[in-house]
PyMOL Python script that loads the backbone (N, CA, C, O; Angstrom):
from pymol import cmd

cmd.read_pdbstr("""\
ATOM      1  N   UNK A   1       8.655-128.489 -24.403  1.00  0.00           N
ATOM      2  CA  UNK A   1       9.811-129.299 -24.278  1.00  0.00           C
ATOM      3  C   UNK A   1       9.668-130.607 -25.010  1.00  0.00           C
ATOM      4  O   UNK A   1       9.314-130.504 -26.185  1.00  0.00           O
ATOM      5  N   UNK A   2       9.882-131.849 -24.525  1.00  0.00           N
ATOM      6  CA  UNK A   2      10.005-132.829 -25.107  1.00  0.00           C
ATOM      7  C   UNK A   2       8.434-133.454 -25.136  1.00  0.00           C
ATOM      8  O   UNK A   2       8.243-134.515 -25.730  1.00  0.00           O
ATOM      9  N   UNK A   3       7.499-132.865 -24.578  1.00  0.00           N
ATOM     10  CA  UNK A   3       6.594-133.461 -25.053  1.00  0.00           C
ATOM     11  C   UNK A   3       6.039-133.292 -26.154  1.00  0.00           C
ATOM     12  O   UNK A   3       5.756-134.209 -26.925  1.00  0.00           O
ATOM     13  N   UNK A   4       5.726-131.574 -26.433  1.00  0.00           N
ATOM     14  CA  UNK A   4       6.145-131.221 -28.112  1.00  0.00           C
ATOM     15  C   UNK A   4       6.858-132.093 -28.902  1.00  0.00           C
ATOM     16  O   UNK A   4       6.363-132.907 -29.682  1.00  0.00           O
ATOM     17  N   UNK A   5       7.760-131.953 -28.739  1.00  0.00           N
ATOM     18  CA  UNK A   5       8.880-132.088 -29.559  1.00  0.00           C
ATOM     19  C   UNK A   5       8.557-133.465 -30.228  1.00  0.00           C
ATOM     20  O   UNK A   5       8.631-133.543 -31.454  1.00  0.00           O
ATOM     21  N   UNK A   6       8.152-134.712 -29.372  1.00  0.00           N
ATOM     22  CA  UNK A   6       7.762-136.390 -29.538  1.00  0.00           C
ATOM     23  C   UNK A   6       6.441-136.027 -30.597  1.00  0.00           C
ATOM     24  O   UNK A   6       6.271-136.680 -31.626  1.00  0.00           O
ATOM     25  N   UNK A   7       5.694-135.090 -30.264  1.00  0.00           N
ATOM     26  CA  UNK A   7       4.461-135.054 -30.982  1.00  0.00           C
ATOM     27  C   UNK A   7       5.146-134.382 -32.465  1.00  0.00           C
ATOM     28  O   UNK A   7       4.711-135.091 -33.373  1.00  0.00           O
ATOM     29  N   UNK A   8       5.754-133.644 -32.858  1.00  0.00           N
ATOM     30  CA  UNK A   8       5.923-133.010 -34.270  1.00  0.00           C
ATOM     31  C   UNK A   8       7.070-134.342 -34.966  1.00  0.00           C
ATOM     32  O   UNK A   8       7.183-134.897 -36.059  1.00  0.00           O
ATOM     33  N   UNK A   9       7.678-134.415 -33.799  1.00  0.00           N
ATOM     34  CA  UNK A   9       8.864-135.772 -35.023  1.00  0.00           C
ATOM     35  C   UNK A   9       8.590-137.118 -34.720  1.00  0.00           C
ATOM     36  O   UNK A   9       8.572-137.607 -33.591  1.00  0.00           O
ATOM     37  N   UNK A  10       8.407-137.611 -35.635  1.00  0.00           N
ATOM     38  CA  UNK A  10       7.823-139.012 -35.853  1.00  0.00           C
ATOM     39  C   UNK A  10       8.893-140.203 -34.644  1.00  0.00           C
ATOM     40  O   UNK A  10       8.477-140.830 -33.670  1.00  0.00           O
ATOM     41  N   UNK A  11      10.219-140.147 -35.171  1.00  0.00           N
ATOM     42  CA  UNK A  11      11.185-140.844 -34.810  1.00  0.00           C
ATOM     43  C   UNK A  11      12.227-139.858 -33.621  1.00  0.00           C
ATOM     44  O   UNK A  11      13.398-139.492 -33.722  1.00  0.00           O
ATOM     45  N   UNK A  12      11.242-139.662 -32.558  1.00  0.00           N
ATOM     46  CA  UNK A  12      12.034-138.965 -31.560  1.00  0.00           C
ATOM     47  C   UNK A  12      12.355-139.964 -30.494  1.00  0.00           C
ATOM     48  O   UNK A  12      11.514-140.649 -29.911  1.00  0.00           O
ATOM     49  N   UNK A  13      13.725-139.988 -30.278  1.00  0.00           N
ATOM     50  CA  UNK A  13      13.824-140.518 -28.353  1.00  0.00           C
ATOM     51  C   UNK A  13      15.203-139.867 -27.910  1.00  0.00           C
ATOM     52  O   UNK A  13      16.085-139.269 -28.528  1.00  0.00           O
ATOM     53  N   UNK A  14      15.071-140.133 -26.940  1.00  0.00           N
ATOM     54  CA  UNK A  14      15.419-139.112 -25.620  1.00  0.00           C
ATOM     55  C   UNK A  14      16.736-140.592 -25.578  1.00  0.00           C
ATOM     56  O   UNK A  14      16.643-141.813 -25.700  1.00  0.00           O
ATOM     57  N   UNK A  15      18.068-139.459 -25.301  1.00  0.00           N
ATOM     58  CA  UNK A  15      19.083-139.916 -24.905  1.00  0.00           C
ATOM     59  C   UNK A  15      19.376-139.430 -23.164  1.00  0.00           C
ATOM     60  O   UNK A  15      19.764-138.274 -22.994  1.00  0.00           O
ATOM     61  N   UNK A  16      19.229-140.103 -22.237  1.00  0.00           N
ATOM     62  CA  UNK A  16      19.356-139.207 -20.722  1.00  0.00           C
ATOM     63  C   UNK A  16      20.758-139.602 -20.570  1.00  0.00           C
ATOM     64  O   UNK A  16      21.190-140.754 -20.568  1.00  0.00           O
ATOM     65  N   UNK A  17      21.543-138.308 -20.418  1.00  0.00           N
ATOM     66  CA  UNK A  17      22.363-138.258 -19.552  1.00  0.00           C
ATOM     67  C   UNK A  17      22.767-138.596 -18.392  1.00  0.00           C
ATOM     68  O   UNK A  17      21.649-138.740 -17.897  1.00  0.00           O
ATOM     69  N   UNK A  18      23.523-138.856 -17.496  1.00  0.00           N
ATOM     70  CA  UNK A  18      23.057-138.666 -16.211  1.00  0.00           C
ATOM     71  C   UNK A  18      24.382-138.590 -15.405  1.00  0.00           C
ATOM     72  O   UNK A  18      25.073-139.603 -15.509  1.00  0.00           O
ATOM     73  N   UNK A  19      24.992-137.373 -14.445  1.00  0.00           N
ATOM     74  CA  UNK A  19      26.552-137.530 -14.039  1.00  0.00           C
ATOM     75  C   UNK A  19      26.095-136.958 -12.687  1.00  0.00           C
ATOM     76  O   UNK A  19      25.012-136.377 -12.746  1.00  0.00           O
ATOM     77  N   UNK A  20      26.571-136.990 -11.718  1.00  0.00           N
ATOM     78  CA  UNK A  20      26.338-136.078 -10.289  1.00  0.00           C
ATOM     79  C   UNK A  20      26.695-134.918 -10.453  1.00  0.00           C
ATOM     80  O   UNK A  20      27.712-134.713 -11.116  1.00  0.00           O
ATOM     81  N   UNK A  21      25.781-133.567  -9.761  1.00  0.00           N
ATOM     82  CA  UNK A  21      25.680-132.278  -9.965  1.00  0.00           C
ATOM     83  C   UNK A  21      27.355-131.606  -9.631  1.00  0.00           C
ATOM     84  O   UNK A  21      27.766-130.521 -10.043  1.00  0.00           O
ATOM     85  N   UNK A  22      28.155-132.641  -8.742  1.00  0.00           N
ATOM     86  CA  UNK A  22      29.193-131.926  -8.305  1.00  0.00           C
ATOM     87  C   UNK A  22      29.821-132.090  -9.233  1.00  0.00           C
ATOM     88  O   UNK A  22      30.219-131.004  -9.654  1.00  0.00           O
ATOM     89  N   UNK A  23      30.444-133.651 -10.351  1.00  0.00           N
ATOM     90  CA  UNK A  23      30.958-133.413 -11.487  1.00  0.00           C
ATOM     91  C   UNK A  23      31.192-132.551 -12.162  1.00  0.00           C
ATOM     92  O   UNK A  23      32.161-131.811 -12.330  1.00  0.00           O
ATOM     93  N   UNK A  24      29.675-132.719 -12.817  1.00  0.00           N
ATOM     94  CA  UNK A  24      29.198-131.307 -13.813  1.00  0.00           C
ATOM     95  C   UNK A  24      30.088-130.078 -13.542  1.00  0.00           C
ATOM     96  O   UNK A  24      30.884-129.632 -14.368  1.00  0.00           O
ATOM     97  N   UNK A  25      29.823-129.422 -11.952  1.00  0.00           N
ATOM     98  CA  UNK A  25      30.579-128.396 -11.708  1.00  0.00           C
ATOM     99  C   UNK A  25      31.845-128.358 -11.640  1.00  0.00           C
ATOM    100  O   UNK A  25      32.416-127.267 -11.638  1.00  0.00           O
ATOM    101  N   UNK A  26      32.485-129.445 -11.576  1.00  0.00           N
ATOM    102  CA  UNK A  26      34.171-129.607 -11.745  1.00  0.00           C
ATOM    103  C   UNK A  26      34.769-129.447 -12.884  1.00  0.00           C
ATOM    104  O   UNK A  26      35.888-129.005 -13.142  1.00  0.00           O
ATOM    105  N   UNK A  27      33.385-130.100 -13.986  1.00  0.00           N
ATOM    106  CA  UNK A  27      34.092-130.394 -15.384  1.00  0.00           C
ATOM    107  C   UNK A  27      34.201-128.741 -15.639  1.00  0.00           C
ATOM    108  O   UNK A  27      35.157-128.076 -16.037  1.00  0.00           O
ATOM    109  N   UNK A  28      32.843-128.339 -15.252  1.00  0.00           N
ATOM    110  CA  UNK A  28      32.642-126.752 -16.127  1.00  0.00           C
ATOM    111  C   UNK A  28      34.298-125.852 -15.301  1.00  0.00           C
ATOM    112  O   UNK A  28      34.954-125.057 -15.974  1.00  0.00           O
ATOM    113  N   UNK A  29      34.454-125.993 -14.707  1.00  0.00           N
ATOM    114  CA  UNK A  29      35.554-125.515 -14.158  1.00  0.00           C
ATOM    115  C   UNK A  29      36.546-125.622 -14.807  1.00  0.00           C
ATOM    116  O   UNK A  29      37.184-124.588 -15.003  1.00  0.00           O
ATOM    117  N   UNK A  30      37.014-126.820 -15.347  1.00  0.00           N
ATOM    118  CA  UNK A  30      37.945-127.396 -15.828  1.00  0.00           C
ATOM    119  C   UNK A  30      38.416-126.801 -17.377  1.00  0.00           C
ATOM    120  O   UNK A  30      39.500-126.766 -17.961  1.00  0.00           O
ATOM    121  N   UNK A  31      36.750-126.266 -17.798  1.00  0.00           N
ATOM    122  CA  UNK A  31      36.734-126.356 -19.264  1.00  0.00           C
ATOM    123  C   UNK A  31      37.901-124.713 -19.750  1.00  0.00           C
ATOM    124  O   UNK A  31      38.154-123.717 -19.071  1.00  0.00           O
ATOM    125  N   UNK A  32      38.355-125.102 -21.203  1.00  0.00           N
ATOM    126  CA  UNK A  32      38.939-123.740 -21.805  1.00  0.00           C
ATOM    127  C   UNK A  32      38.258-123.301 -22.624  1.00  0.00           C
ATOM    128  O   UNK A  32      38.569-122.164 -22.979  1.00  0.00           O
ATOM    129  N   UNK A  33      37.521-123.688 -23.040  1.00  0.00           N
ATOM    130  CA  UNK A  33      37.301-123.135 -23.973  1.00  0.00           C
ATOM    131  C   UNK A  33      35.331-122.423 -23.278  1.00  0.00           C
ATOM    132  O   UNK A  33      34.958-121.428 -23.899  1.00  0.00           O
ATOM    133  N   UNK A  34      34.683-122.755 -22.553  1.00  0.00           N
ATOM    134  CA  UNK A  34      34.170-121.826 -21.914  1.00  0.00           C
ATOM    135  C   UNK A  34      32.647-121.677 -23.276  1.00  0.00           C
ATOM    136  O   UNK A  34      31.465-121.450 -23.017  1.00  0.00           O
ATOM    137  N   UNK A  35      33.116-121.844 -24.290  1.00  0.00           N
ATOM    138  CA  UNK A  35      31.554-122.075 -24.807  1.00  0.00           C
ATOM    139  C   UNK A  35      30.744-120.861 -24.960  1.00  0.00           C
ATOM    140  O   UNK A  35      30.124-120.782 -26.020  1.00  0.00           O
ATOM    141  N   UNK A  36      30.620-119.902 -24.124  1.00  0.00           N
ATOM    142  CA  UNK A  36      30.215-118.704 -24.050  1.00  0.00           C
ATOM    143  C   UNK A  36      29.017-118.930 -22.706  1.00  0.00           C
ATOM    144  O   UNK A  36      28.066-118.222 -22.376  1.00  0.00           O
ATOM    145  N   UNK A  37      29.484-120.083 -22.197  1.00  0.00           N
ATOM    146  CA  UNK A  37      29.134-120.030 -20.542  1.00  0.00           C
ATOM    147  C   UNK A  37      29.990-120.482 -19.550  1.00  0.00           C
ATOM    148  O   UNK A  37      30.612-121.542 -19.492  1.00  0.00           O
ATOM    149  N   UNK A  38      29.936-119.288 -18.562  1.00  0.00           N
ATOM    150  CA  UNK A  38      30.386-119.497 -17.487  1.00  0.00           C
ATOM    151  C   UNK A  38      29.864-119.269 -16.141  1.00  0.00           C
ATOM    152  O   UNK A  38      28.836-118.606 -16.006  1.00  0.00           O
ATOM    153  N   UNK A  39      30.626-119.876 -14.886  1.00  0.00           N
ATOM    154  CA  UNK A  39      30.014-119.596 -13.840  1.00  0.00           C
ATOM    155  C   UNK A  39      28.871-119.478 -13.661  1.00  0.00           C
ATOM    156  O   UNK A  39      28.270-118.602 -13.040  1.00  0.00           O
ATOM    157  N   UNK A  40      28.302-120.830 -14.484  1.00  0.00           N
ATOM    158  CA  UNK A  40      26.540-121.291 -14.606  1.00  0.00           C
ATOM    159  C   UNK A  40      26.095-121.744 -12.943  1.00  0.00           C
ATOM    160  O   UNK A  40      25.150-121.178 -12.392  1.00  0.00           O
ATOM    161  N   UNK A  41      26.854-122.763 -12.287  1.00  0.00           N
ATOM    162  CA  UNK A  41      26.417-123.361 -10.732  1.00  0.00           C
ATOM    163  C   UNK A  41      26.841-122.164 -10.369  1.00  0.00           C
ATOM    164  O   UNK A  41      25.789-121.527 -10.322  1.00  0.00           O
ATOM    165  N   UNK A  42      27.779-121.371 -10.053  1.00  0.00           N
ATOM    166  CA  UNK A  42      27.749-120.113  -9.081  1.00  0.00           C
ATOM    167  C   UNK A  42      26.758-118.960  -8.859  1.00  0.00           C
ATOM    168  O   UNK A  42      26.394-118.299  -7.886  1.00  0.00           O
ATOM    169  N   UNK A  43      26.436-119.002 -10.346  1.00  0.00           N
ATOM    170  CA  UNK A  43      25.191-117.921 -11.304  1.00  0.00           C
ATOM    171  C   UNK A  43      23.617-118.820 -10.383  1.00  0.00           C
ATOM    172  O   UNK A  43      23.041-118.244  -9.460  1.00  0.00           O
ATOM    173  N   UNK A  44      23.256-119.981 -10.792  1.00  0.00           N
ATOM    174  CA  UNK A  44      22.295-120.582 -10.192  1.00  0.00           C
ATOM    175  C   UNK A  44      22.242-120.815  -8.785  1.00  0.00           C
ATOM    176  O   UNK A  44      21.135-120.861  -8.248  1.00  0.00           O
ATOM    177  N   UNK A  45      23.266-120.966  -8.121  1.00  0.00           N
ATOM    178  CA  UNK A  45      23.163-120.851  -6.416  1.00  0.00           C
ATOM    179  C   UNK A  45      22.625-119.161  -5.953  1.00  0.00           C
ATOM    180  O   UNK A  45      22.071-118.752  -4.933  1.00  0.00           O
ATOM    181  N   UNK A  46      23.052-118.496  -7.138  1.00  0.00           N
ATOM    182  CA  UNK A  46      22.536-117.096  -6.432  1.00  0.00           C
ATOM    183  C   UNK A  46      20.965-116.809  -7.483  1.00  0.00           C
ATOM    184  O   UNK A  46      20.803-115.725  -8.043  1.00  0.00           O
ATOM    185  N   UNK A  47      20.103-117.761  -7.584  1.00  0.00           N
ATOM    186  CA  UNK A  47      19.076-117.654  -8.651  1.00  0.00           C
ATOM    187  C   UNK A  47      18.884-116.796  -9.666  1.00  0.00           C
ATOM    188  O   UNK A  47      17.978-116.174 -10.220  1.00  0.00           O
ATOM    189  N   UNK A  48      20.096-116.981  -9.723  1.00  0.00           N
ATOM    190  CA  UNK A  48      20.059-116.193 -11.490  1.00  0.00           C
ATOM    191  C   UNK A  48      19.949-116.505 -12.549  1.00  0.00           C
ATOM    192  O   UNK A  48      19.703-115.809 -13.534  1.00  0.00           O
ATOM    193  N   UNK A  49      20.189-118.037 -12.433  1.00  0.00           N
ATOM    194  CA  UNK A  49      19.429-119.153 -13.590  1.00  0.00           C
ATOM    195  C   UNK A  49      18.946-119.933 -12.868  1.00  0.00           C
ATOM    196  O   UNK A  49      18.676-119.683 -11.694  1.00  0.00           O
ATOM    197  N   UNK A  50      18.687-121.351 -13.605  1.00  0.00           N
ATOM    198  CA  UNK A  50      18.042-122.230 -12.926  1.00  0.00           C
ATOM    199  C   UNK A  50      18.717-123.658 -13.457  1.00  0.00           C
ATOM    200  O   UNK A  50      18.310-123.886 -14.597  1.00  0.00           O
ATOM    201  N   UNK A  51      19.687-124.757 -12.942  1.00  0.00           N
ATOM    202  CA  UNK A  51      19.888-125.632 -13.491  1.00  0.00           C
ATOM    203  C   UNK A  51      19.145-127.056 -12.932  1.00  0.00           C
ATOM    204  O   UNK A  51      18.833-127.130 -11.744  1.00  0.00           O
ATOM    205  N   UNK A  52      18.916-128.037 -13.749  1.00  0.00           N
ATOM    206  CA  UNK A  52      17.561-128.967 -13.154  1.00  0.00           C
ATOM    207  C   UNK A  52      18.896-129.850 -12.458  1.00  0.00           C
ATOM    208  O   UNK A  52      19.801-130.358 -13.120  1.00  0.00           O
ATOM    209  N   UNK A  53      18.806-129.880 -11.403  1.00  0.00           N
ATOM    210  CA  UNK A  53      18.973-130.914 -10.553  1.00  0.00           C
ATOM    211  C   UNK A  53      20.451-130.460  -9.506  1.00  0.00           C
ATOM    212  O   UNK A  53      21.409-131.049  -9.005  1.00  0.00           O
ATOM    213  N   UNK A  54      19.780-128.718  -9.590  1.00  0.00           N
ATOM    214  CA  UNK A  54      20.620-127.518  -8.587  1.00  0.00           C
ATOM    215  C   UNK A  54      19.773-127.335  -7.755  1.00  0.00           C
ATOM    216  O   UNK A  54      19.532-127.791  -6.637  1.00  0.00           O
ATOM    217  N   UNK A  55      19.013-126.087  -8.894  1.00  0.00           N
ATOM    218  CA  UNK A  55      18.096-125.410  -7.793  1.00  0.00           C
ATOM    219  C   UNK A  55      16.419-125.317  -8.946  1.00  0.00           C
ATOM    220  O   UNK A  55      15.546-124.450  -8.956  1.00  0.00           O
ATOM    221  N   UNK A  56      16.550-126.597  -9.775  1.00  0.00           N
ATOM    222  CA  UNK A  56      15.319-126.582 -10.842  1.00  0.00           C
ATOM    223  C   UNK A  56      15.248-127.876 -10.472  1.00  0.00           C
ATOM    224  O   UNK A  56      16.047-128.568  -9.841  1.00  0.00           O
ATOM    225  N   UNK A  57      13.942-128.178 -11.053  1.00  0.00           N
ATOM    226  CA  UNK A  57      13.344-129.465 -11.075  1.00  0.00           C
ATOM    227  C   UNK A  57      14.102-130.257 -12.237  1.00  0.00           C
ATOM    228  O   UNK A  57      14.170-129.839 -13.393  1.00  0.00           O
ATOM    229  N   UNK A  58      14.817-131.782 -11.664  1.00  0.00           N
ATOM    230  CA  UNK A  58      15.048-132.685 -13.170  1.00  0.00           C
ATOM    231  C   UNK A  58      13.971-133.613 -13.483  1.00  0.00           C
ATOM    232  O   UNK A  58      13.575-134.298 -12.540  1.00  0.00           O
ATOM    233  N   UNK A  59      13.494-133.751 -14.462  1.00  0.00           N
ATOM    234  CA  UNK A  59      12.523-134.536 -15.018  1.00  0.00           C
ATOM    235  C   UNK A  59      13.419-135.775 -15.883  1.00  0.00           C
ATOM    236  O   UNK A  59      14.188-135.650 -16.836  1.00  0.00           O
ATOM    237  N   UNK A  60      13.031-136.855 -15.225  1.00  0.00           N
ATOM    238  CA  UNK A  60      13.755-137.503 -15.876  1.00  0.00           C
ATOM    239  C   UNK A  60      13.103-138.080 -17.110  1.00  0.00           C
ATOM    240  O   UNK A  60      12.178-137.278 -17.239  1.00  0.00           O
ATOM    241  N   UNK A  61      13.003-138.743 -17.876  1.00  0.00           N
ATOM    242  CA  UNK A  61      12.511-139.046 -19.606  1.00  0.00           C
ATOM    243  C   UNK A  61      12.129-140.616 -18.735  1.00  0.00           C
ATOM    244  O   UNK A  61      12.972-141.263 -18.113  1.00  0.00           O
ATOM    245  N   UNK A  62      10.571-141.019 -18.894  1.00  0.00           N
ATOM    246  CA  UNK A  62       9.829-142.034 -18.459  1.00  0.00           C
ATOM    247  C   UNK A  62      10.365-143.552 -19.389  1.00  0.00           C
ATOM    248  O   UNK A  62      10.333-144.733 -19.043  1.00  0.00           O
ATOM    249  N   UNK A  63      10.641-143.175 -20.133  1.00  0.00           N
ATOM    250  CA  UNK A  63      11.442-144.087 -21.206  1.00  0.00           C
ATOM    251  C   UNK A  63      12.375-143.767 -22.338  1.00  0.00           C
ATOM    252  O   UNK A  63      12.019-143.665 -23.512  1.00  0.00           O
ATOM    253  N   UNK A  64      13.811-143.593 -21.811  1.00  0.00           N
ATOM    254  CA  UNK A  64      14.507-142.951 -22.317  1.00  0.00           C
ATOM    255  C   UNK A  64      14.788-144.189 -23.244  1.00  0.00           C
ATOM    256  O   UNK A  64      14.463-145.358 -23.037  1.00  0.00           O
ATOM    257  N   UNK A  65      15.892-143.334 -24.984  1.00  0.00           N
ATOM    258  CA  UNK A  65      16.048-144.636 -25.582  1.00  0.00           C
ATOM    259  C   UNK A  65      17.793-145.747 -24.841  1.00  0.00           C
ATOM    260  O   UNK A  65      18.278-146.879 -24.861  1.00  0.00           O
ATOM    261  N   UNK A  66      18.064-144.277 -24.277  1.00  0.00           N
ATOM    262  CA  UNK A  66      19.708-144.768 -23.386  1.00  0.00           C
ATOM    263  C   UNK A  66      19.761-144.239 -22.236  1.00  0.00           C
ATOM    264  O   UNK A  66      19.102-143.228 -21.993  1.00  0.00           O
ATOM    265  N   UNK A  67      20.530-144.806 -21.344  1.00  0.00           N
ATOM    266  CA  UNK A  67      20.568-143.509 -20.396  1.00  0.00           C
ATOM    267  C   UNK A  67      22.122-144.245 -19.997  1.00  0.00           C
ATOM    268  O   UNK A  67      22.348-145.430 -19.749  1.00  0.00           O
ATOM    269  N   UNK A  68      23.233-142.885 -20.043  1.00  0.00           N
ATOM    270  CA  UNK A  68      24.478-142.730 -20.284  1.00  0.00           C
ATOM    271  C   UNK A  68      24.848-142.110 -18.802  1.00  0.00           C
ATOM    272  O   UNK A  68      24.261-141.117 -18.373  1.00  0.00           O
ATOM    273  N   UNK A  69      25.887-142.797 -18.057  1.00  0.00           N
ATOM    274  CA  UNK A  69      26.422-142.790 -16.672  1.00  0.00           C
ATOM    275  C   UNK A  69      27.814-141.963 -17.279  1.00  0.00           C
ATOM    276  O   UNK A  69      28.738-142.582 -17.807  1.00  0.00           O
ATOM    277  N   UNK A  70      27.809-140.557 -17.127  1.00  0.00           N
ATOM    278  CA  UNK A  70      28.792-139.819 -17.634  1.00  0.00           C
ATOM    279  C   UNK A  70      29.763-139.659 -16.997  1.00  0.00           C
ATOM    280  O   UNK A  70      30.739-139.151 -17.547  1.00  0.00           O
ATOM    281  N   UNK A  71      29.829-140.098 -15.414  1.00  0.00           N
ATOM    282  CA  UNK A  71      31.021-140.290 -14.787  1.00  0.00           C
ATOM    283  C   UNK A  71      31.525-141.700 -14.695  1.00  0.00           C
ATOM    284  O   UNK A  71      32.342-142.035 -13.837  1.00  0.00           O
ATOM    285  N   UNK A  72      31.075-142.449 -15.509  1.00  0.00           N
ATOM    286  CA  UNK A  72      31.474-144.210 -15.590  1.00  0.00           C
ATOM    287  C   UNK A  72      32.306-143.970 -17.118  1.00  0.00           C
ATOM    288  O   UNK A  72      33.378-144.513 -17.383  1.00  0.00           O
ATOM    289  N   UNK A  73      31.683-143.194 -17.887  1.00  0.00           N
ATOM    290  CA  UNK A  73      32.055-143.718 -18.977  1.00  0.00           C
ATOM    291  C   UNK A  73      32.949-142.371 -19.796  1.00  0.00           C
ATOM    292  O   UNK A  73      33.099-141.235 -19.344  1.00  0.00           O
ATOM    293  N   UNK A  74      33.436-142.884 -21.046  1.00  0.00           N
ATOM    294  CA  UNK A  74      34.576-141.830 -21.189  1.00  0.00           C
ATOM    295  C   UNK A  74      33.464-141.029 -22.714  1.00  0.00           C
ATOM    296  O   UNK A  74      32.446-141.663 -22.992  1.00  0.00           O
ATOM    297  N   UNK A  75      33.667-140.136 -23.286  1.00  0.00           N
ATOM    298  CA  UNK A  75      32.467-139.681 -24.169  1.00  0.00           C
ATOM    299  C   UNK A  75      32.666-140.664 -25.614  1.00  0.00           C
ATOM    300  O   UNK A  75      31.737-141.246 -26.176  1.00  0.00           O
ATOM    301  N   UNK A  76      34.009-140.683 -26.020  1.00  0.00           N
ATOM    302  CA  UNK A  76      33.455-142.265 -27.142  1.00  0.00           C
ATOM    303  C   UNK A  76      33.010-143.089 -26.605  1.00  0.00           C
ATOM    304  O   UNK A  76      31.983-143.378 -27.219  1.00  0.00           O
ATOM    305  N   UNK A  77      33.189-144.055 -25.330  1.00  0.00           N
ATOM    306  CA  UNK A  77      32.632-145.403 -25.226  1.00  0.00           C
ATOM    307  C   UNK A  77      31.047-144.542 -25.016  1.00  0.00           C
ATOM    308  O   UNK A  77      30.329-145.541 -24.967  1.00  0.00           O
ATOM    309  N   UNK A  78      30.552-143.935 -24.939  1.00  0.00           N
ATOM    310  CA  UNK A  78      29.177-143.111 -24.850  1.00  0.00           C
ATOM    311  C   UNK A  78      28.701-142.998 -26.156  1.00  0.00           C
ATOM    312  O   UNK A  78      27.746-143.739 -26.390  1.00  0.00           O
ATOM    313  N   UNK A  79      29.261-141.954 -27.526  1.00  0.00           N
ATOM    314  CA  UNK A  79      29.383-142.347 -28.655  1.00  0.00           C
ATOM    315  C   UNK A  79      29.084-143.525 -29.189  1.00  0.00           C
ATOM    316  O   UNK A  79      28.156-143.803 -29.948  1.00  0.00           O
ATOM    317  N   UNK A  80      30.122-144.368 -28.647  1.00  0.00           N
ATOM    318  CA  UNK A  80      29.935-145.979 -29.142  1.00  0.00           C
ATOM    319  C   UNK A  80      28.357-146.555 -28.782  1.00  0.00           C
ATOM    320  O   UNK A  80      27.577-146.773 -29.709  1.00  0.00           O
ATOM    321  N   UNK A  81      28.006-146.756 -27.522  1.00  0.00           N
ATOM    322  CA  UNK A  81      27.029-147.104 -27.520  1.00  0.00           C
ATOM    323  C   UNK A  81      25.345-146.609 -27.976  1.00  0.00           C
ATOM    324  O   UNK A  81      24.329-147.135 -28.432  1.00  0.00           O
ATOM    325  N   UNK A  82      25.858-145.157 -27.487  1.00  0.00           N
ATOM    326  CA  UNK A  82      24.245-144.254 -28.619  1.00  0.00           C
ATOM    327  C   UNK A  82      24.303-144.972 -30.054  1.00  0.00           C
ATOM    328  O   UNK A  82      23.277-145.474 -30.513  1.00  0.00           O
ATOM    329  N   UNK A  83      25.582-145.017 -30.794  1.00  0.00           N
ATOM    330  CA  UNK A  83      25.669-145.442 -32.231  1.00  0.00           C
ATOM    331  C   UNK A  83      24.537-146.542 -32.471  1.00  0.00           C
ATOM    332  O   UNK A  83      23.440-146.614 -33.025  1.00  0.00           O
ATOM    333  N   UNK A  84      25.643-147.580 -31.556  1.00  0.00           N
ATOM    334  CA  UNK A  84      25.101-148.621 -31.491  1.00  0.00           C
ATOM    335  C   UNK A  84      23.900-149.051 -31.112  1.00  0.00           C
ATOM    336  O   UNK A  84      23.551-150.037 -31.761  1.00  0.00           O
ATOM    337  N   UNK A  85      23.039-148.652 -30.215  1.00  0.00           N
ATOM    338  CA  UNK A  85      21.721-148.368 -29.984  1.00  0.00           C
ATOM    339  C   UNK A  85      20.867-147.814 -31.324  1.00  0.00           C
ATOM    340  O   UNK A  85      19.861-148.454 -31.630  1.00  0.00           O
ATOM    341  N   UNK A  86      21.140-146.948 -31.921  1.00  0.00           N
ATOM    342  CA  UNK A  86      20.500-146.609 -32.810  1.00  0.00           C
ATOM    343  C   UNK A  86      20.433-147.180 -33.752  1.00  0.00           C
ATOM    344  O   UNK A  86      19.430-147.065 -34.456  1.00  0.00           O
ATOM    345  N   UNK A  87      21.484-148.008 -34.112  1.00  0.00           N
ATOM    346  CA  UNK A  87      21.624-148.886 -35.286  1.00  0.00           C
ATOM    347  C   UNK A  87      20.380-150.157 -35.177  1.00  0.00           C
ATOM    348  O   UNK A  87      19.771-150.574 -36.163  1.00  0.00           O
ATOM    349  N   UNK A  88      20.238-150.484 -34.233  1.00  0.00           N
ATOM    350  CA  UNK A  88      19.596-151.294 -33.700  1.00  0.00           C
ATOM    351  C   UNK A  88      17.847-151.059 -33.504  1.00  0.00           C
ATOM    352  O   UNK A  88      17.120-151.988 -33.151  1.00  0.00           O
ATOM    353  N   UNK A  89      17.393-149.839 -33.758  1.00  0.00           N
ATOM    354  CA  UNK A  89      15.989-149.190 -33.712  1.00  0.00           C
ATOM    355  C   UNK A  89      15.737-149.581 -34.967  1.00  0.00           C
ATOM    356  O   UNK A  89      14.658-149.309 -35.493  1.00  0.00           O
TER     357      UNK A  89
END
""", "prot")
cmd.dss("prot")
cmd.show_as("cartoon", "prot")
cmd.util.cbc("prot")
cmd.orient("prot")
């Protein structure tokens, strides 16, 4: 995972997400276009996958370079600020 990943690319950092698990499941509900997943939290309550911070472990990133409140914020002002963060590295 990402500990790899920091070791092969020079200029790696970790953007964390972060929204409450019930969101998540509202948005995926919500969605049309479906992505070519569905009924992922229904699928993982019956352990048929595993989502981190369902029924998997979340690891959170010890020093992330952002960490983005996805039910505060709308996905440009999110955009906006990753940009802007990066510009700034």
């Amino acid at each position: 995972g990402r500990k790899k990943a920091k070791q092969l690319i020079k200029d790696f950092f970790v953007v964390q997400i972060e929204c409450p698990i019930d969101l998540c499941e509202e948005r995926e509900n919500k969605r049309t276009d479906k992505a070519g997943v569905q009924n992922i939290y229904n699928r993982a309550r019956k352990d048929e996958i595993k989502i981190p911070g369902l029924n998997d472990k979340y690891i959170k990133e010890e020093k992330p370079l952002i960490i983005i409140n996805s039910d505060k914020l709308t996905p440009l002002e999110s955009a906006e600020l990753i940009s802007n963060k990066i510009r700034n590295i």
